[in-house]
VOMIGU-151458 format. One record per atom (N, C-alpha, C): x negated, y negated, z; residue in three letters; residue number from 1; atom name. Coordinates in steps of 0.001 Angstrom, whole numbers, plus 500000, padded with zeros to 6 digits. Last residue first. Layout:
<nodes>
X	Y	Z	type	seq	atom
X	Y	Z	ALA	NUM	CA
...
</nodes>
This chain:
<nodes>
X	Y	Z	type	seq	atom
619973	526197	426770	UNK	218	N
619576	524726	426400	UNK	218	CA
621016	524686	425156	UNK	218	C
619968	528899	427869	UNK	217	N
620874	527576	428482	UNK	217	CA
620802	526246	427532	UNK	217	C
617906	530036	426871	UNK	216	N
619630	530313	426528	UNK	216	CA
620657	529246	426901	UNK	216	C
615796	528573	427092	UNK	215	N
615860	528833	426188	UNK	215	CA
617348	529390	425541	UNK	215	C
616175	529720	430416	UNK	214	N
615866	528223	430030	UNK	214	CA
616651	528042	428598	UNK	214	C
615822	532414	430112	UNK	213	N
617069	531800	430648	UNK	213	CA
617212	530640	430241	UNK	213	C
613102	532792	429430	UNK	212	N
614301	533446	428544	UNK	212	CA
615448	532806	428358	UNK	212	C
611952	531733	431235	UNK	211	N
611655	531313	430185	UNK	211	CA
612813	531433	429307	UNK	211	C
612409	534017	433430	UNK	210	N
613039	532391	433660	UNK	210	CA
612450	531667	432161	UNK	210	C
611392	536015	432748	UNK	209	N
612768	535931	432176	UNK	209	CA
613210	534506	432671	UNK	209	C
608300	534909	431381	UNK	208	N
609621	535517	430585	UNK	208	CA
610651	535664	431075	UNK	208	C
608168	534838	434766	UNK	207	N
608048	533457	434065	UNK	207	CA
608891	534027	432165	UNK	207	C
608418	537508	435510	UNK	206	N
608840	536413	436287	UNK	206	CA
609094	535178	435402	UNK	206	C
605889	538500	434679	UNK	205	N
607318	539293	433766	UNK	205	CA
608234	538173	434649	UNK	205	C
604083	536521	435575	UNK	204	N
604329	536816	433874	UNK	204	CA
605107	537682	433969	UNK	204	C
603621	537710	437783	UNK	203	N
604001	536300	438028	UNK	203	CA
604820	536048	435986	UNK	203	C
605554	541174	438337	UNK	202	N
604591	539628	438449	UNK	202	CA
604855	538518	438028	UNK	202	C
608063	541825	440375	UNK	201	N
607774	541486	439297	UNK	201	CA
606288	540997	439509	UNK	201	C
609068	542759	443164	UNK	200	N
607911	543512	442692	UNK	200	CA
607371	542724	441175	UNK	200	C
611081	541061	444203	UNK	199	N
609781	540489	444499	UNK	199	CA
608872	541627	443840	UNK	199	C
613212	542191	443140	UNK	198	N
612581	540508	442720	UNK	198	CA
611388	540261	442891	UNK	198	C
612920	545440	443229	UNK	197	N
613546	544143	444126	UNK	197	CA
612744	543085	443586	UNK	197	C
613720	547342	441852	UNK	196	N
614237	547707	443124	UNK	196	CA
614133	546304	443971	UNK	196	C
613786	548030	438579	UNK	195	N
613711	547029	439210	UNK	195	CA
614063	547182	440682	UNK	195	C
613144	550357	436161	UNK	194	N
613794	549523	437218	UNK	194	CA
613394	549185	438101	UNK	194	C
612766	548768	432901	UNK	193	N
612666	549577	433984	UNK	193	CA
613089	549681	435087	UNK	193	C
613679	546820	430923	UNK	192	N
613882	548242	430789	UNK	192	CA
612689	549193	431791	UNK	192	C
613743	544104	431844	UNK	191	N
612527	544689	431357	UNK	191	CA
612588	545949	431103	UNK	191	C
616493	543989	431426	UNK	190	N
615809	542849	430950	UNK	190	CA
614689	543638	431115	UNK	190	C
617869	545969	433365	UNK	189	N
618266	546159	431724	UNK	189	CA
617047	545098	431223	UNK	189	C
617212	545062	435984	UNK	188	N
616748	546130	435231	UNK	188	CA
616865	546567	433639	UNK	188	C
618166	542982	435986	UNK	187	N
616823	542572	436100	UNK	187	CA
616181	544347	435255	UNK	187	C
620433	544057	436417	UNK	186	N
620632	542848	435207	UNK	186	CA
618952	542948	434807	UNK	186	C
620219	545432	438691	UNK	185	N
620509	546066	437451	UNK	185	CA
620229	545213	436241	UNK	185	C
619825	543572	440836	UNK	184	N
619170	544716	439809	UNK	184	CA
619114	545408	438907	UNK	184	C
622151	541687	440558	UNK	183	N
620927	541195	440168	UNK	183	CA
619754	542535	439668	UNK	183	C
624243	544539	441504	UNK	182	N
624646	543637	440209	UNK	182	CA
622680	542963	439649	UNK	182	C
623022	544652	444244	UNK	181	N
622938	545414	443302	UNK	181	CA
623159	545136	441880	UNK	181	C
623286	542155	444983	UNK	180	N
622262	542051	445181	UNK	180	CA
622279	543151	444015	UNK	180	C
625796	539839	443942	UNK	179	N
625893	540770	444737	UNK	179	CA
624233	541517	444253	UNK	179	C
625819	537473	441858	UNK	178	N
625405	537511	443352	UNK	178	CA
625292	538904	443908	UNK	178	C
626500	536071	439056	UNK	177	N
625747	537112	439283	UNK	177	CA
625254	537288	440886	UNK	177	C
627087	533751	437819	UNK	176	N
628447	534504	438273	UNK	176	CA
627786	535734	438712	UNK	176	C
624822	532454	436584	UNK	175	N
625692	533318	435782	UNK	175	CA
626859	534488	436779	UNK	175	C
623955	530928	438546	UNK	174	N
625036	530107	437767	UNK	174	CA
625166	530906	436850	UNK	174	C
622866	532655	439695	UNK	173	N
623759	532291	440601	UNK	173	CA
624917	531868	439445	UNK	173	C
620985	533734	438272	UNK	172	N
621672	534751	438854	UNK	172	CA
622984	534237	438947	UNK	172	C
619324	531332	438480	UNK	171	N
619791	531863	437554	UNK	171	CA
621443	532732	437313	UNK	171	C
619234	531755	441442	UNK	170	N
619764	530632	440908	UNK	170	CA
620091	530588	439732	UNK	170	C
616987	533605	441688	UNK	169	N
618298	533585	442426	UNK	169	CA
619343	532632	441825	UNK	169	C
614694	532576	440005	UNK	168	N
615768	533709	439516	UNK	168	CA
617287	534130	440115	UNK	168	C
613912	530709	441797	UNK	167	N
614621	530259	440846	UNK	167	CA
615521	531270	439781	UNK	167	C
612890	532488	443954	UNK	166	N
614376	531327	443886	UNK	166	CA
614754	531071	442803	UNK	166	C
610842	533404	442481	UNK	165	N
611891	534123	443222	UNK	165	CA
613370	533123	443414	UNK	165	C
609361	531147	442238	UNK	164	N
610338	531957	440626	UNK	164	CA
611323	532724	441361	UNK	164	C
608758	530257	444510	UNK	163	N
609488	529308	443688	UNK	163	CA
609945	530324	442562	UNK	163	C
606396	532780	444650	UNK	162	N
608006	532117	445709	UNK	162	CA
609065	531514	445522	UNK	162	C
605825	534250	442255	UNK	161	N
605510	533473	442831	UNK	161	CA
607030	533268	443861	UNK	161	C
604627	537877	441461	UNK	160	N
605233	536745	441625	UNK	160	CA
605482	535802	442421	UNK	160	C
600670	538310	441350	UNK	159	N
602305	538865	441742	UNK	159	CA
603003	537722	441484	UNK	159	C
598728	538336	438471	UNK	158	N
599149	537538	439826	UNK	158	CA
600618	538137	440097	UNK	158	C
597509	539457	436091	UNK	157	N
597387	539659	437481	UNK	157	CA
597904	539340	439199	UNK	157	C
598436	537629	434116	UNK	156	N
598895	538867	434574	UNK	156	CA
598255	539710	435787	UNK	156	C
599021	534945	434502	UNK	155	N
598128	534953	434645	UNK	155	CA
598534	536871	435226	UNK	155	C
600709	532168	431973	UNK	154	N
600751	532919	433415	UNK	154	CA
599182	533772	433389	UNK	154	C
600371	528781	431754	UNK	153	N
600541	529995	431059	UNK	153	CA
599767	531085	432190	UNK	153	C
602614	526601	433745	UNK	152	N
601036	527052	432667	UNK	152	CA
601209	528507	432469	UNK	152	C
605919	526100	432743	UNK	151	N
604983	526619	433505	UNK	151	CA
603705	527217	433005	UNK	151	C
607535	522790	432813	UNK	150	N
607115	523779	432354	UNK	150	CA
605941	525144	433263	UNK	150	C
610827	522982	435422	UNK	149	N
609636	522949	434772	UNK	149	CA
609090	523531	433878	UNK	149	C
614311	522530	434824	UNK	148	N
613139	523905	435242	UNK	148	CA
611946	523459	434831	UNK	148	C
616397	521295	434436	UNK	147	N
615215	520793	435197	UNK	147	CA
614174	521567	435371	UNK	147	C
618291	522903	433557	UNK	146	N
618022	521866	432647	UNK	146	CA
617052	521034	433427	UNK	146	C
619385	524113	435494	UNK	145	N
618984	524869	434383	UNK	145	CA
618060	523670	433283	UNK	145	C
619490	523202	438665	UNK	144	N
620168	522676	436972	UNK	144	CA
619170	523285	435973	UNK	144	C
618174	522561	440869	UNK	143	N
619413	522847	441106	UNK	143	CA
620131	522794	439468	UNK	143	C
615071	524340	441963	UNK	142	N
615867	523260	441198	UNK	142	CA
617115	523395	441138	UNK	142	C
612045	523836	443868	UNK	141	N
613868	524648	443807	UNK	141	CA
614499	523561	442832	UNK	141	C
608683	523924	442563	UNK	140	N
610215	523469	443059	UNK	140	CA
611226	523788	443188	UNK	140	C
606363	526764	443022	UNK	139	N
607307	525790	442171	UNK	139	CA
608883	525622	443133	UNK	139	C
603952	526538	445186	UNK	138	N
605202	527035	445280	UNK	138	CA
606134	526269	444085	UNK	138	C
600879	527656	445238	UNK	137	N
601782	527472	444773	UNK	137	CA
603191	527481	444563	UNK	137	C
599620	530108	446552	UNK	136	N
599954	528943	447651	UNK	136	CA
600695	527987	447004	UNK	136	C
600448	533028	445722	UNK	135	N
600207	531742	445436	UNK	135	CA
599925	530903	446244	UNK	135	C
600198	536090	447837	UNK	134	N
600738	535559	446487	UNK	134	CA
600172	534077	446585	UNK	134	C
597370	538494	447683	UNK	133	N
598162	537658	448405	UNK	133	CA
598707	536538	447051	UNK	133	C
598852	541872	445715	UNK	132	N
597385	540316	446116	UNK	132	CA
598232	539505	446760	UNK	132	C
598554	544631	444209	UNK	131	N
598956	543673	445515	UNK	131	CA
598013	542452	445702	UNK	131	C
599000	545623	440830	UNK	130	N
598151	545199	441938	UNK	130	CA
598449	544306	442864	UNK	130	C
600670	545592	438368	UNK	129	N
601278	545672	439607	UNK	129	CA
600252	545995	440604	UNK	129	C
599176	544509	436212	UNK	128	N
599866	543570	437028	UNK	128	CA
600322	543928	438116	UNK	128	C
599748	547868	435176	UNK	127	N
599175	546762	434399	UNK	127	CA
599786	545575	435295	UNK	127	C
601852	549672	434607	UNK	126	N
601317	549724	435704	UNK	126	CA
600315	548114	436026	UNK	126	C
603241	550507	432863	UNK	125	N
603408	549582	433184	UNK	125	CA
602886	549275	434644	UNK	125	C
602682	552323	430056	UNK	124	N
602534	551972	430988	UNK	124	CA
602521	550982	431812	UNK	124	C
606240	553361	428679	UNK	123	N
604773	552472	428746	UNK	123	CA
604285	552342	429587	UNK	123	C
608680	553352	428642	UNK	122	N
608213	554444	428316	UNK	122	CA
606720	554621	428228	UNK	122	C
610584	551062	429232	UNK	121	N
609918	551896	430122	UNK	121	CA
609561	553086	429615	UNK	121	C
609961	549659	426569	UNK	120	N
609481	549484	427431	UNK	120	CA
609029	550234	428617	UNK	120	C
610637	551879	424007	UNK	119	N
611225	551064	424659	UNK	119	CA
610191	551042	425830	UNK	119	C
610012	553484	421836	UNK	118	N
609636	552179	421727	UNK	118	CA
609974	551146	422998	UNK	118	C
610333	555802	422486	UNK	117	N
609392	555558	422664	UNK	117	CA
609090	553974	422053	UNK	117	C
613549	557125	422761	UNK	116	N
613024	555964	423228	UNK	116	CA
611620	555666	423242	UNK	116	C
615499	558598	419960	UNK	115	N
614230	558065	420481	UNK	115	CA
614050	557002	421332	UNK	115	C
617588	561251	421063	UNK	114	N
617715	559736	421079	UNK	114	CA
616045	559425	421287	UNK	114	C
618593	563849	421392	UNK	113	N
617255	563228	420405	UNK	113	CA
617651	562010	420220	UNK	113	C
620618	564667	422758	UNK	112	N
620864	564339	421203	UNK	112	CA
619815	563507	420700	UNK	112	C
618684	565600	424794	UNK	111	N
619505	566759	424269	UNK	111	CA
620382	566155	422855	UNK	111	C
617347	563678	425650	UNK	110	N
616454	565351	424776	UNK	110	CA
617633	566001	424433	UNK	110	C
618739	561555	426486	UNK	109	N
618059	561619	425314	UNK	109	CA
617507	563117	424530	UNK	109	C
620211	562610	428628	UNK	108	N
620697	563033	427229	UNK	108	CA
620205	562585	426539	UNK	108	C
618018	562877	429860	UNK	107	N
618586	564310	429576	UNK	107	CA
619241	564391	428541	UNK	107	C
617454	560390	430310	UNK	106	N
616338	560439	429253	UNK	106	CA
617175	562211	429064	UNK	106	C
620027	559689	431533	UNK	105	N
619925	558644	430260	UNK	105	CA
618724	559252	429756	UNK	105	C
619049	560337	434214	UNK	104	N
620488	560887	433331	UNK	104	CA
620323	560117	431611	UNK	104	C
617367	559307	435133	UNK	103	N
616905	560431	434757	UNK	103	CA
618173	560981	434026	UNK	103	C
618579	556677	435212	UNK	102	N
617444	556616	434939	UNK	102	CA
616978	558130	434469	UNK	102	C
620394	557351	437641	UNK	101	N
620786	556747	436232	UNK	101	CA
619912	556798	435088	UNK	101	C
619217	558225	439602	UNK	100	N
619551	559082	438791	UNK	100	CA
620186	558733	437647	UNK	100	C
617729	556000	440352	UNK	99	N
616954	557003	440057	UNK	99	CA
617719	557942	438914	UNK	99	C
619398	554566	441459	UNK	98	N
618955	553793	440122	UNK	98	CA
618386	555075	439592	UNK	98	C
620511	556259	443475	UNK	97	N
620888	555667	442490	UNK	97	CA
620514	555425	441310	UNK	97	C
618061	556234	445133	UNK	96	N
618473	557318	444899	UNK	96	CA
619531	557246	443270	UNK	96	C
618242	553528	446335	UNK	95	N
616993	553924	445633	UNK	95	CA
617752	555326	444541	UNK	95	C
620435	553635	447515	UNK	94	N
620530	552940	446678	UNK	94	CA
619061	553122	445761	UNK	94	C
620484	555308	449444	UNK	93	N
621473	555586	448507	UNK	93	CA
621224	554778	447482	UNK	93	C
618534	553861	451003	UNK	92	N
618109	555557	450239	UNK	92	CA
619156	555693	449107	UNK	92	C
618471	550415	450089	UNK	91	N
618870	552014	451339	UNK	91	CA
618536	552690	450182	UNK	91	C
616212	547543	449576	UNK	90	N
617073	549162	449194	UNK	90	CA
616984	550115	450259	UNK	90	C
614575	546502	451065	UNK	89	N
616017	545755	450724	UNK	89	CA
616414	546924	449785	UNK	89	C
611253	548082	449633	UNK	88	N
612009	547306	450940	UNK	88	CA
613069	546553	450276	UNK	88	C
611271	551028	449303	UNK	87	N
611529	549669	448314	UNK	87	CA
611837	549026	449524	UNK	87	C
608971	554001	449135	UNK	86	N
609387	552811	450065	UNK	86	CA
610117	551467	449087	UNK	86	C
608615	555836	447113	UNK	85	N
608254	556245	448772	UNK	85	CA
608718	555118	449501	UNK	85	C
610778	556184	444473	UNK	84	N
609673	555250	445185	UNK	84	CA
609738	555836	446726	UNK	84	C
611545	559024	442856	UNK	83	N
612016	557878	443815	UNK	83	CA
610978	557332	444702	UNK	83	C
611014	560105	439383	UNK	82	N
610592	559940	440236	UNK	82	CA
611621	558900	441673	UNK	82	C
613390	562181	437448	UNK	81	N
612988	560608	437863	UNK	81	CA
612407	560522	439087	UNK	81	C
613339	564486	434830	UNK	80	N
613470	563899	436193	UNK	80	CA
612556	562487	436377	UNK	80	C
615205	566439	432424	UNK	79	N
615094	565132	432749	UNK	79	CA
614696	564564	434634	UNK	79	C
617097	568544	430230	UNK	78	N
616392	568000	431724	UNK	78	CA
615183	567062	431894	UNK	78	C
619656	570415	428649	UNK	77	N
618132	569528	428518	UNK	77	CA
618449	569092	429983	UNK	77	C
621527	573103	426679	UNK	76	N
621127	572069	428170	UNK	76	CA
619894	571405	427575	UNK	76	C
623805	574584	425749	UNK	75	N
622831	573701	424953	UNK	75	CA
622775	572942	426032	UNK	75	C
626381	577135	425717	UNK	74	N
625905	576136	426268	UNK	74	CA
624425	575874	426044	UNK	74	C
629634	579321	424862	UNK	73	N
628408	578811	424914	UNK	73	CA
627902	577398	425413	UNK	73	C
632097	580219	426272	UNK	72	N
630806	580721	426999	UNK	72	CA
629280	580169	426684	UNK	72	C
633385	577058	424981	UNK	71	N
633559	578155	425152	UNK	71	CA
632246	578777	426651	UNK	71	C
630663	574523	424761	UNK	70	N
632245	575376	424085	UNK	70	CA
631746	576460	424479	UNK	70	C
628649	571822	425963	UNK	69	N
629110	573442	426203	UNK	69	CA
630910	573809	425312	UNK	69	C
625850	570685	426726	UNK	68	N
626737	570791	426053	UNK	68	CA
627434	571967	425816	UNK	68	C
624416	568687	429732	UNK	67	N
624813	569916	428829	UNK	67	CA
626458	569900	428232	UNK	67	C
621448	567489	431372	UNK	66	N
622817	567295	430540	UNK	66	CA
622785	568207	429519	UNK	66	C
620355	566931	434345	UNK	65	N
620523	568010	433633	UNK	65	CA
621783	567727	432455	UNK	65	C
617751	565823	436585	UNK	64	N
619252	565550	436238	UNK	64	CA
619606	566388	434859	UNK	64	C
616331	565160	439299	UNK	63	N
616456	566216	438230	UNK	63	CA
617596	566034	437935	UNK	63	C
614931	563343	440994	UNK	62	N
615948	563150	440716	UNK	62	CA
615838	564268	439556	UNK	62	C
611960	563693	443624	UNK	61	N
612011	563094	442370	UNK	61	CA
614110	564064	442015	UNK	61	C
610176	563209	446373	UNK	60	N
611442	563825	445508	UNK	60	CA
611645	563016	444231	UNK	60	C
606380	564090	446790	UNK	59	N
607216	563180	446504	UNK	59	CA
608784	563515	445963	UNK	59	C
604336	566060	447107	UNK	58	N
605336	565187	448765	UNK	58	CA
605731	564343	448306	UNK	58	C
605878	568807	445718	UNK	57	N
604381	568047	446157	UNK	57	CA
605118	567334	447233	UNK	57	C
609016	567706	444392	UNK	56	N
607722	567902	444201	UNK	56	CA
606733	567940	445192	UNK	56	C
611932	568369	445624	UNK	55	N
610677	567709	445938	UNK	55	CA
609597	568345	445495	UNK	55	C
615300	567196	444349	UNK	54	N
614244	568418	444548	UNK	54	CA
612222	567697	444674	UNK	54	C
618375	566450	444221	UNK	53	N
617473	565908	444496	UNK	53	CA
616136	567141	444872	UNK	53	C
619784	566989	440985	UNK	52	N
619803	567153	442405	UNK	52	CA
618361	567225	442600	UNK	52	C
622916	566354	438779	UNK	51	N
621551	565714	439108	UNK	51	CA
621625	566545	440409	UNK	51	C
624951	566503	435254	UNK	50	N
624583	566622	436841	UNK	50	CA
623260	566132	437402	UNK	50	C
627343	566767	433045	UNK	49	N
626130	565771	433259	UNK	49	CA
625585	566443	435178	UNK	49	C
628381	568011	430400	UNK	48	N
628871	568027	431723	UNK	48	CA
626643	567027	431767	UNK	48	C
630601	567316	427341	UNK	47	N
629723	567248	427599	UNK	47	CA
629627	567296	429492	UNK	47	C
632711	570099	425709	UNK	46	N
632517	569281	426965	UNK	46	CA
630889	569249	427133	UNK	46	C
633899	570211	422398	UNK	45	N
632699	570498	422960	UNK	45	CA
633133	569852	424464	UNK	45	C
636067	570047	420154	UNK	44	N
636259	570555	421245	UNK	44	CA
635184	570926	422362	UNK	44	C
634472	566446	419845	UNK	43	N
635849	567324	419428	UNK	43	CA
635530	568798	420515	UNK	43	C
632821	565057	420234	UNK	42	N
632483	566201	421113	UNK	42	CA
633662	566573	420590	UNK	42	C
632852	561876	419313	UNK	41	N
631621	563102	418771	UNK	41	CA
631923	564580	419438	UNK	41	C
633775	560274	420918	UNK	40	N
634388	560564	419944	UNK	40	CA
633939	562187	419195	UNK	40	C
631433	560243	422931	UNK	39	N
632891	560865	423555	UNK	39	CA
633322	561109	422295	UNK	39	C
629079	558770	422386	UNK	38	N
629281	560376	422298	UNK	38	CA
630481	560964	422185	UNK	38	C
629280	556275	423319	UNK	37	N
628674	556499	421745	UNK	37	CA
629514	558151	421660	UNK	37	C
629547	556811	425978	UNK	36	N
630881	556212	425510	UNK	36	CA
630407	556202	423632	UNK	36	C
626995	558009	426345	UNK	35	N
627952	558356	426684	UNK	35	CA
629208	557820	425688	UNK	35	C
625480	555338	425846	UNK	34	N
625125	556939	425162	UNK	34	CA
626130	557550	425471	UNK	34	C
626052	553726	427927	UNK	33	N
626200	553372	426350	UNK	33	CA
626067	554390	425875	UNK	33	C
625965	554572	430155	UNK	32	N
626926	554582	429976	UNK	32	CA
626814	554169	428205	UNK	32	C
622774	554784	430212	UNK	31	N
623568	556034	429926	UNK	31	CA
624938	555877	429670	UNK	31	C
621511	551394	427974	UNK	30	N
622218	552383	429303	UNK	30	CA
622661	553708	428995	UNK	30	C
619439	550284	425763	UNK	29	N
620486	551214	425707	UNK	29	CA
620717	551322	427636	UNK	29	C
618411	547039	425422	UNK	28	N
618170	548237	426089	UNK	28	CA
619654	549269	425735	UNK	28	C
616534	544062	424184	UNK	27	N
617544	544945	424205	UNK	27	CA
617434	546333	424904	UNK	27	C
615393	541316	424121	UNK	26	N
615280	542457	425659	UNK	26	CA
616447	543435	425792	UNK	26	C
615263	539628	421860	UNK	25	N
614436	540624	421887	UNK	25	CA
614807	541150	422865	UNK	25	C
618274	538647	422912	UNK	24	N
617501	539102	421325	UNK	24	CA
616691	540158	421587	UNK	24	C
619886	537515	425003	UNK	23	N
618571	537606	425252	UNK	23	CA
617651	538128	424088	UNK	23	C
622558	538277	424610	UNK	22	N
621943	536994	424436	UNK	22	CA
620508	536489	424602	UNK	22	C
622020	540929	424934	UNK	21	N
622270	540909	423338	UNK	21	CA
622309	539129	423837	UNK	21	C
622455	542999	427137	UNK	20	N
621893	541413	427035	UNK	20	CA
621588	541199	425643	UNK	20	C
622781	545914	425123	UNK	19	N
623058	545559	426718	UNK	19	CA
622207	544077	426165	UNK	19	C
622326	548016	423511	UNK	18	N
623867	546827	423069	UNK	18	CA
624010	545997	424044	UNK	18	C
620515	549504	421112	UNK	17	N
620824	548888	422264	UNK	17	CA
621336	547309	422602	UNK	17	C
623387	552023	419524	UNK	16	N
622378	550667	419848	UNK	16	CA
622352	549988	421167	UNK	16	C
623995	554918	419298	UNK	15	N
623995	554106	420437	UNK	15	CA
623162	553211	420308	UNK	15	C
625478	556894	417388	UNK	14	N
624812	555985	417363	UNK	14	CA
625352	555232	418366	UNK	14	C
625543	560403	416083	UNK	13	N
625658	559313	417289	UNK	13	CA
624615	558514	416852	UNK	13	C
625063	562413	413234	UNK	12	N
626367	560935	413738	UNK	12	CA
626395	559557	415061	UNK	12	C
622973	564183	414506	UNK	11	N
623429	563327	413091	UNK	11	CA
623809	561953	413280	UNK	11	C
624081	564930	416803	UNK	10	N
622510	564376	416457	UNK	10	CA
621952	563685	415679	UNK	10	C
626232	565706	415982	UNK	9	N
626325	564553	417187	UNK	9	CA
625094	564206	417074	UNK	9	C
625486	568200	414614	UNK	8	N
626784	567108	414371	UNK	8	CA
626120	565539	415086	UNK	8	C
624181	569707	416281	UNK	7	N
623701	569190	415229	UNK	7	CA
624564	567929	414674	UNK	7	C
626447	570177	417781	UNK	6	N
625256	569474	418399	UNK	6	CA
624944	569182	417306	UNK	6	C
627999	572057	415928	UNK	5	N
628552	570832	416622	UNK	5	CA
627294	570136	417500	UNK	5	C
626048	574026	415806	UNK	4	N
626648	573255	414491	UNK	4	CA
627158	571643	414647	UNK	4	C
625970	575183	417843	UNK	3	N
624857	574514	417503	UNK	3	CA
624705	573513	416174	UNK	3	C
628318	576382	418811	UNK	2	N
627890	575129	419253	UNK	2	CA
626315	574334	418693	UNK	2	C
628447	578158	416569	UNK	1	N
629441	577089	416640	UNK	1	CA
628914	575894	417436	UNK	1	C
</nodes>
């Protein structure tokens, strides 16, 4: 019975990715989108979701577990998310967080076979994130979407610059977007990974989304 009804939902669910849809190409699914796809789908099934924190080696990483269950029977999958050794401007709760959102969204990928291998964070993205002293370049603060300079063509090695940092604040700003967690998340749906703070971008994933913004505003 329950394998009939999974099969069901493996079939039938559909979760596009439905998040910044003014942005075209920087689509992303969330767990709340897979979820609220699902609910119709579970007639008498309960889907249960959980997570706990367990340490590899000397790093914890987020184990998160989603299961499908009627009756005595039950259809699990698992899923873990590494947590950065240090984000500076994130508390633990808040590292801890993104983490388990992040490992909750690939559990219930294995468990209704949702493909993400096209999606960004499934890549390596390691590529640019080398420490270097940043610019001596500082682009201008601007106060108007409609003054943003152009910017030479970036240089994937370079961290991000001082002036993009502001100017993403400001983005942020004139989309009603302030509270620091809110900007991560936004930042996190736009490159489909996550994002723990402005300043880890480089100078080129920095300049796409102030490019992006420009291009929406006009």
């Amino acid at each position: 019975m329950i394998q009939e009804r999974l099969a069901l939902i493996q079939k039938e669910l559909r979760a596009p990715k439905g998040q910044f849809n003014a942005f075209g190409k920087y689509k992303y699914r969330s767990c709340e989108d897979i979820l609220e796809a699902v609910k119709p789908l579970l007639g008498d099934a309960i889907l249960l979701i959980n997570d706990d924190l367990v340490m590899i080696g000397e790093r914890y990483y987020v184990k998160a577990n989603a299961a499908l269950c009627m009756g005595e029977e039950l259809i699990s999958a698992t899923a873990f998310a590494r947590e950065e050794a240090d984000k500076k401007g994130m508390d633990a709760a808040q590292i801890t967080g993104a983490c388990s959102s992040y490992a909750r969204k690939y559990a219930l990928n294995g468990l209704f076979l949702i493909d993400d291998t096209k999606d960004a964070d499934t890549m390596d993205n390691t590529k640019g994130q080398k420490k270097a002293d940043a610019p001596k370049e500082a682009i201008k603060k601007v106060e108007d979407v409609s003054d943003y300079p152009e910017f030479p063509d970036p240089e994937p090695s370079k961290p991000v610059a001082t002036g993009q940092v502001t100017q993403i604040q400001i983005i942020m700003k004139k989309r009603g977007i302030t509270e620091r967690e809110k900007i991560l998340e936004d930042l996190t749906g736009f490159f489909n990974r996550p994002i723990h703070s402005s300043k880890e971008l480089t100078y080129d994933e920095a300049h796409d989304f102030i490019t992006a913004n420009i291009e929406h505003n006009r």
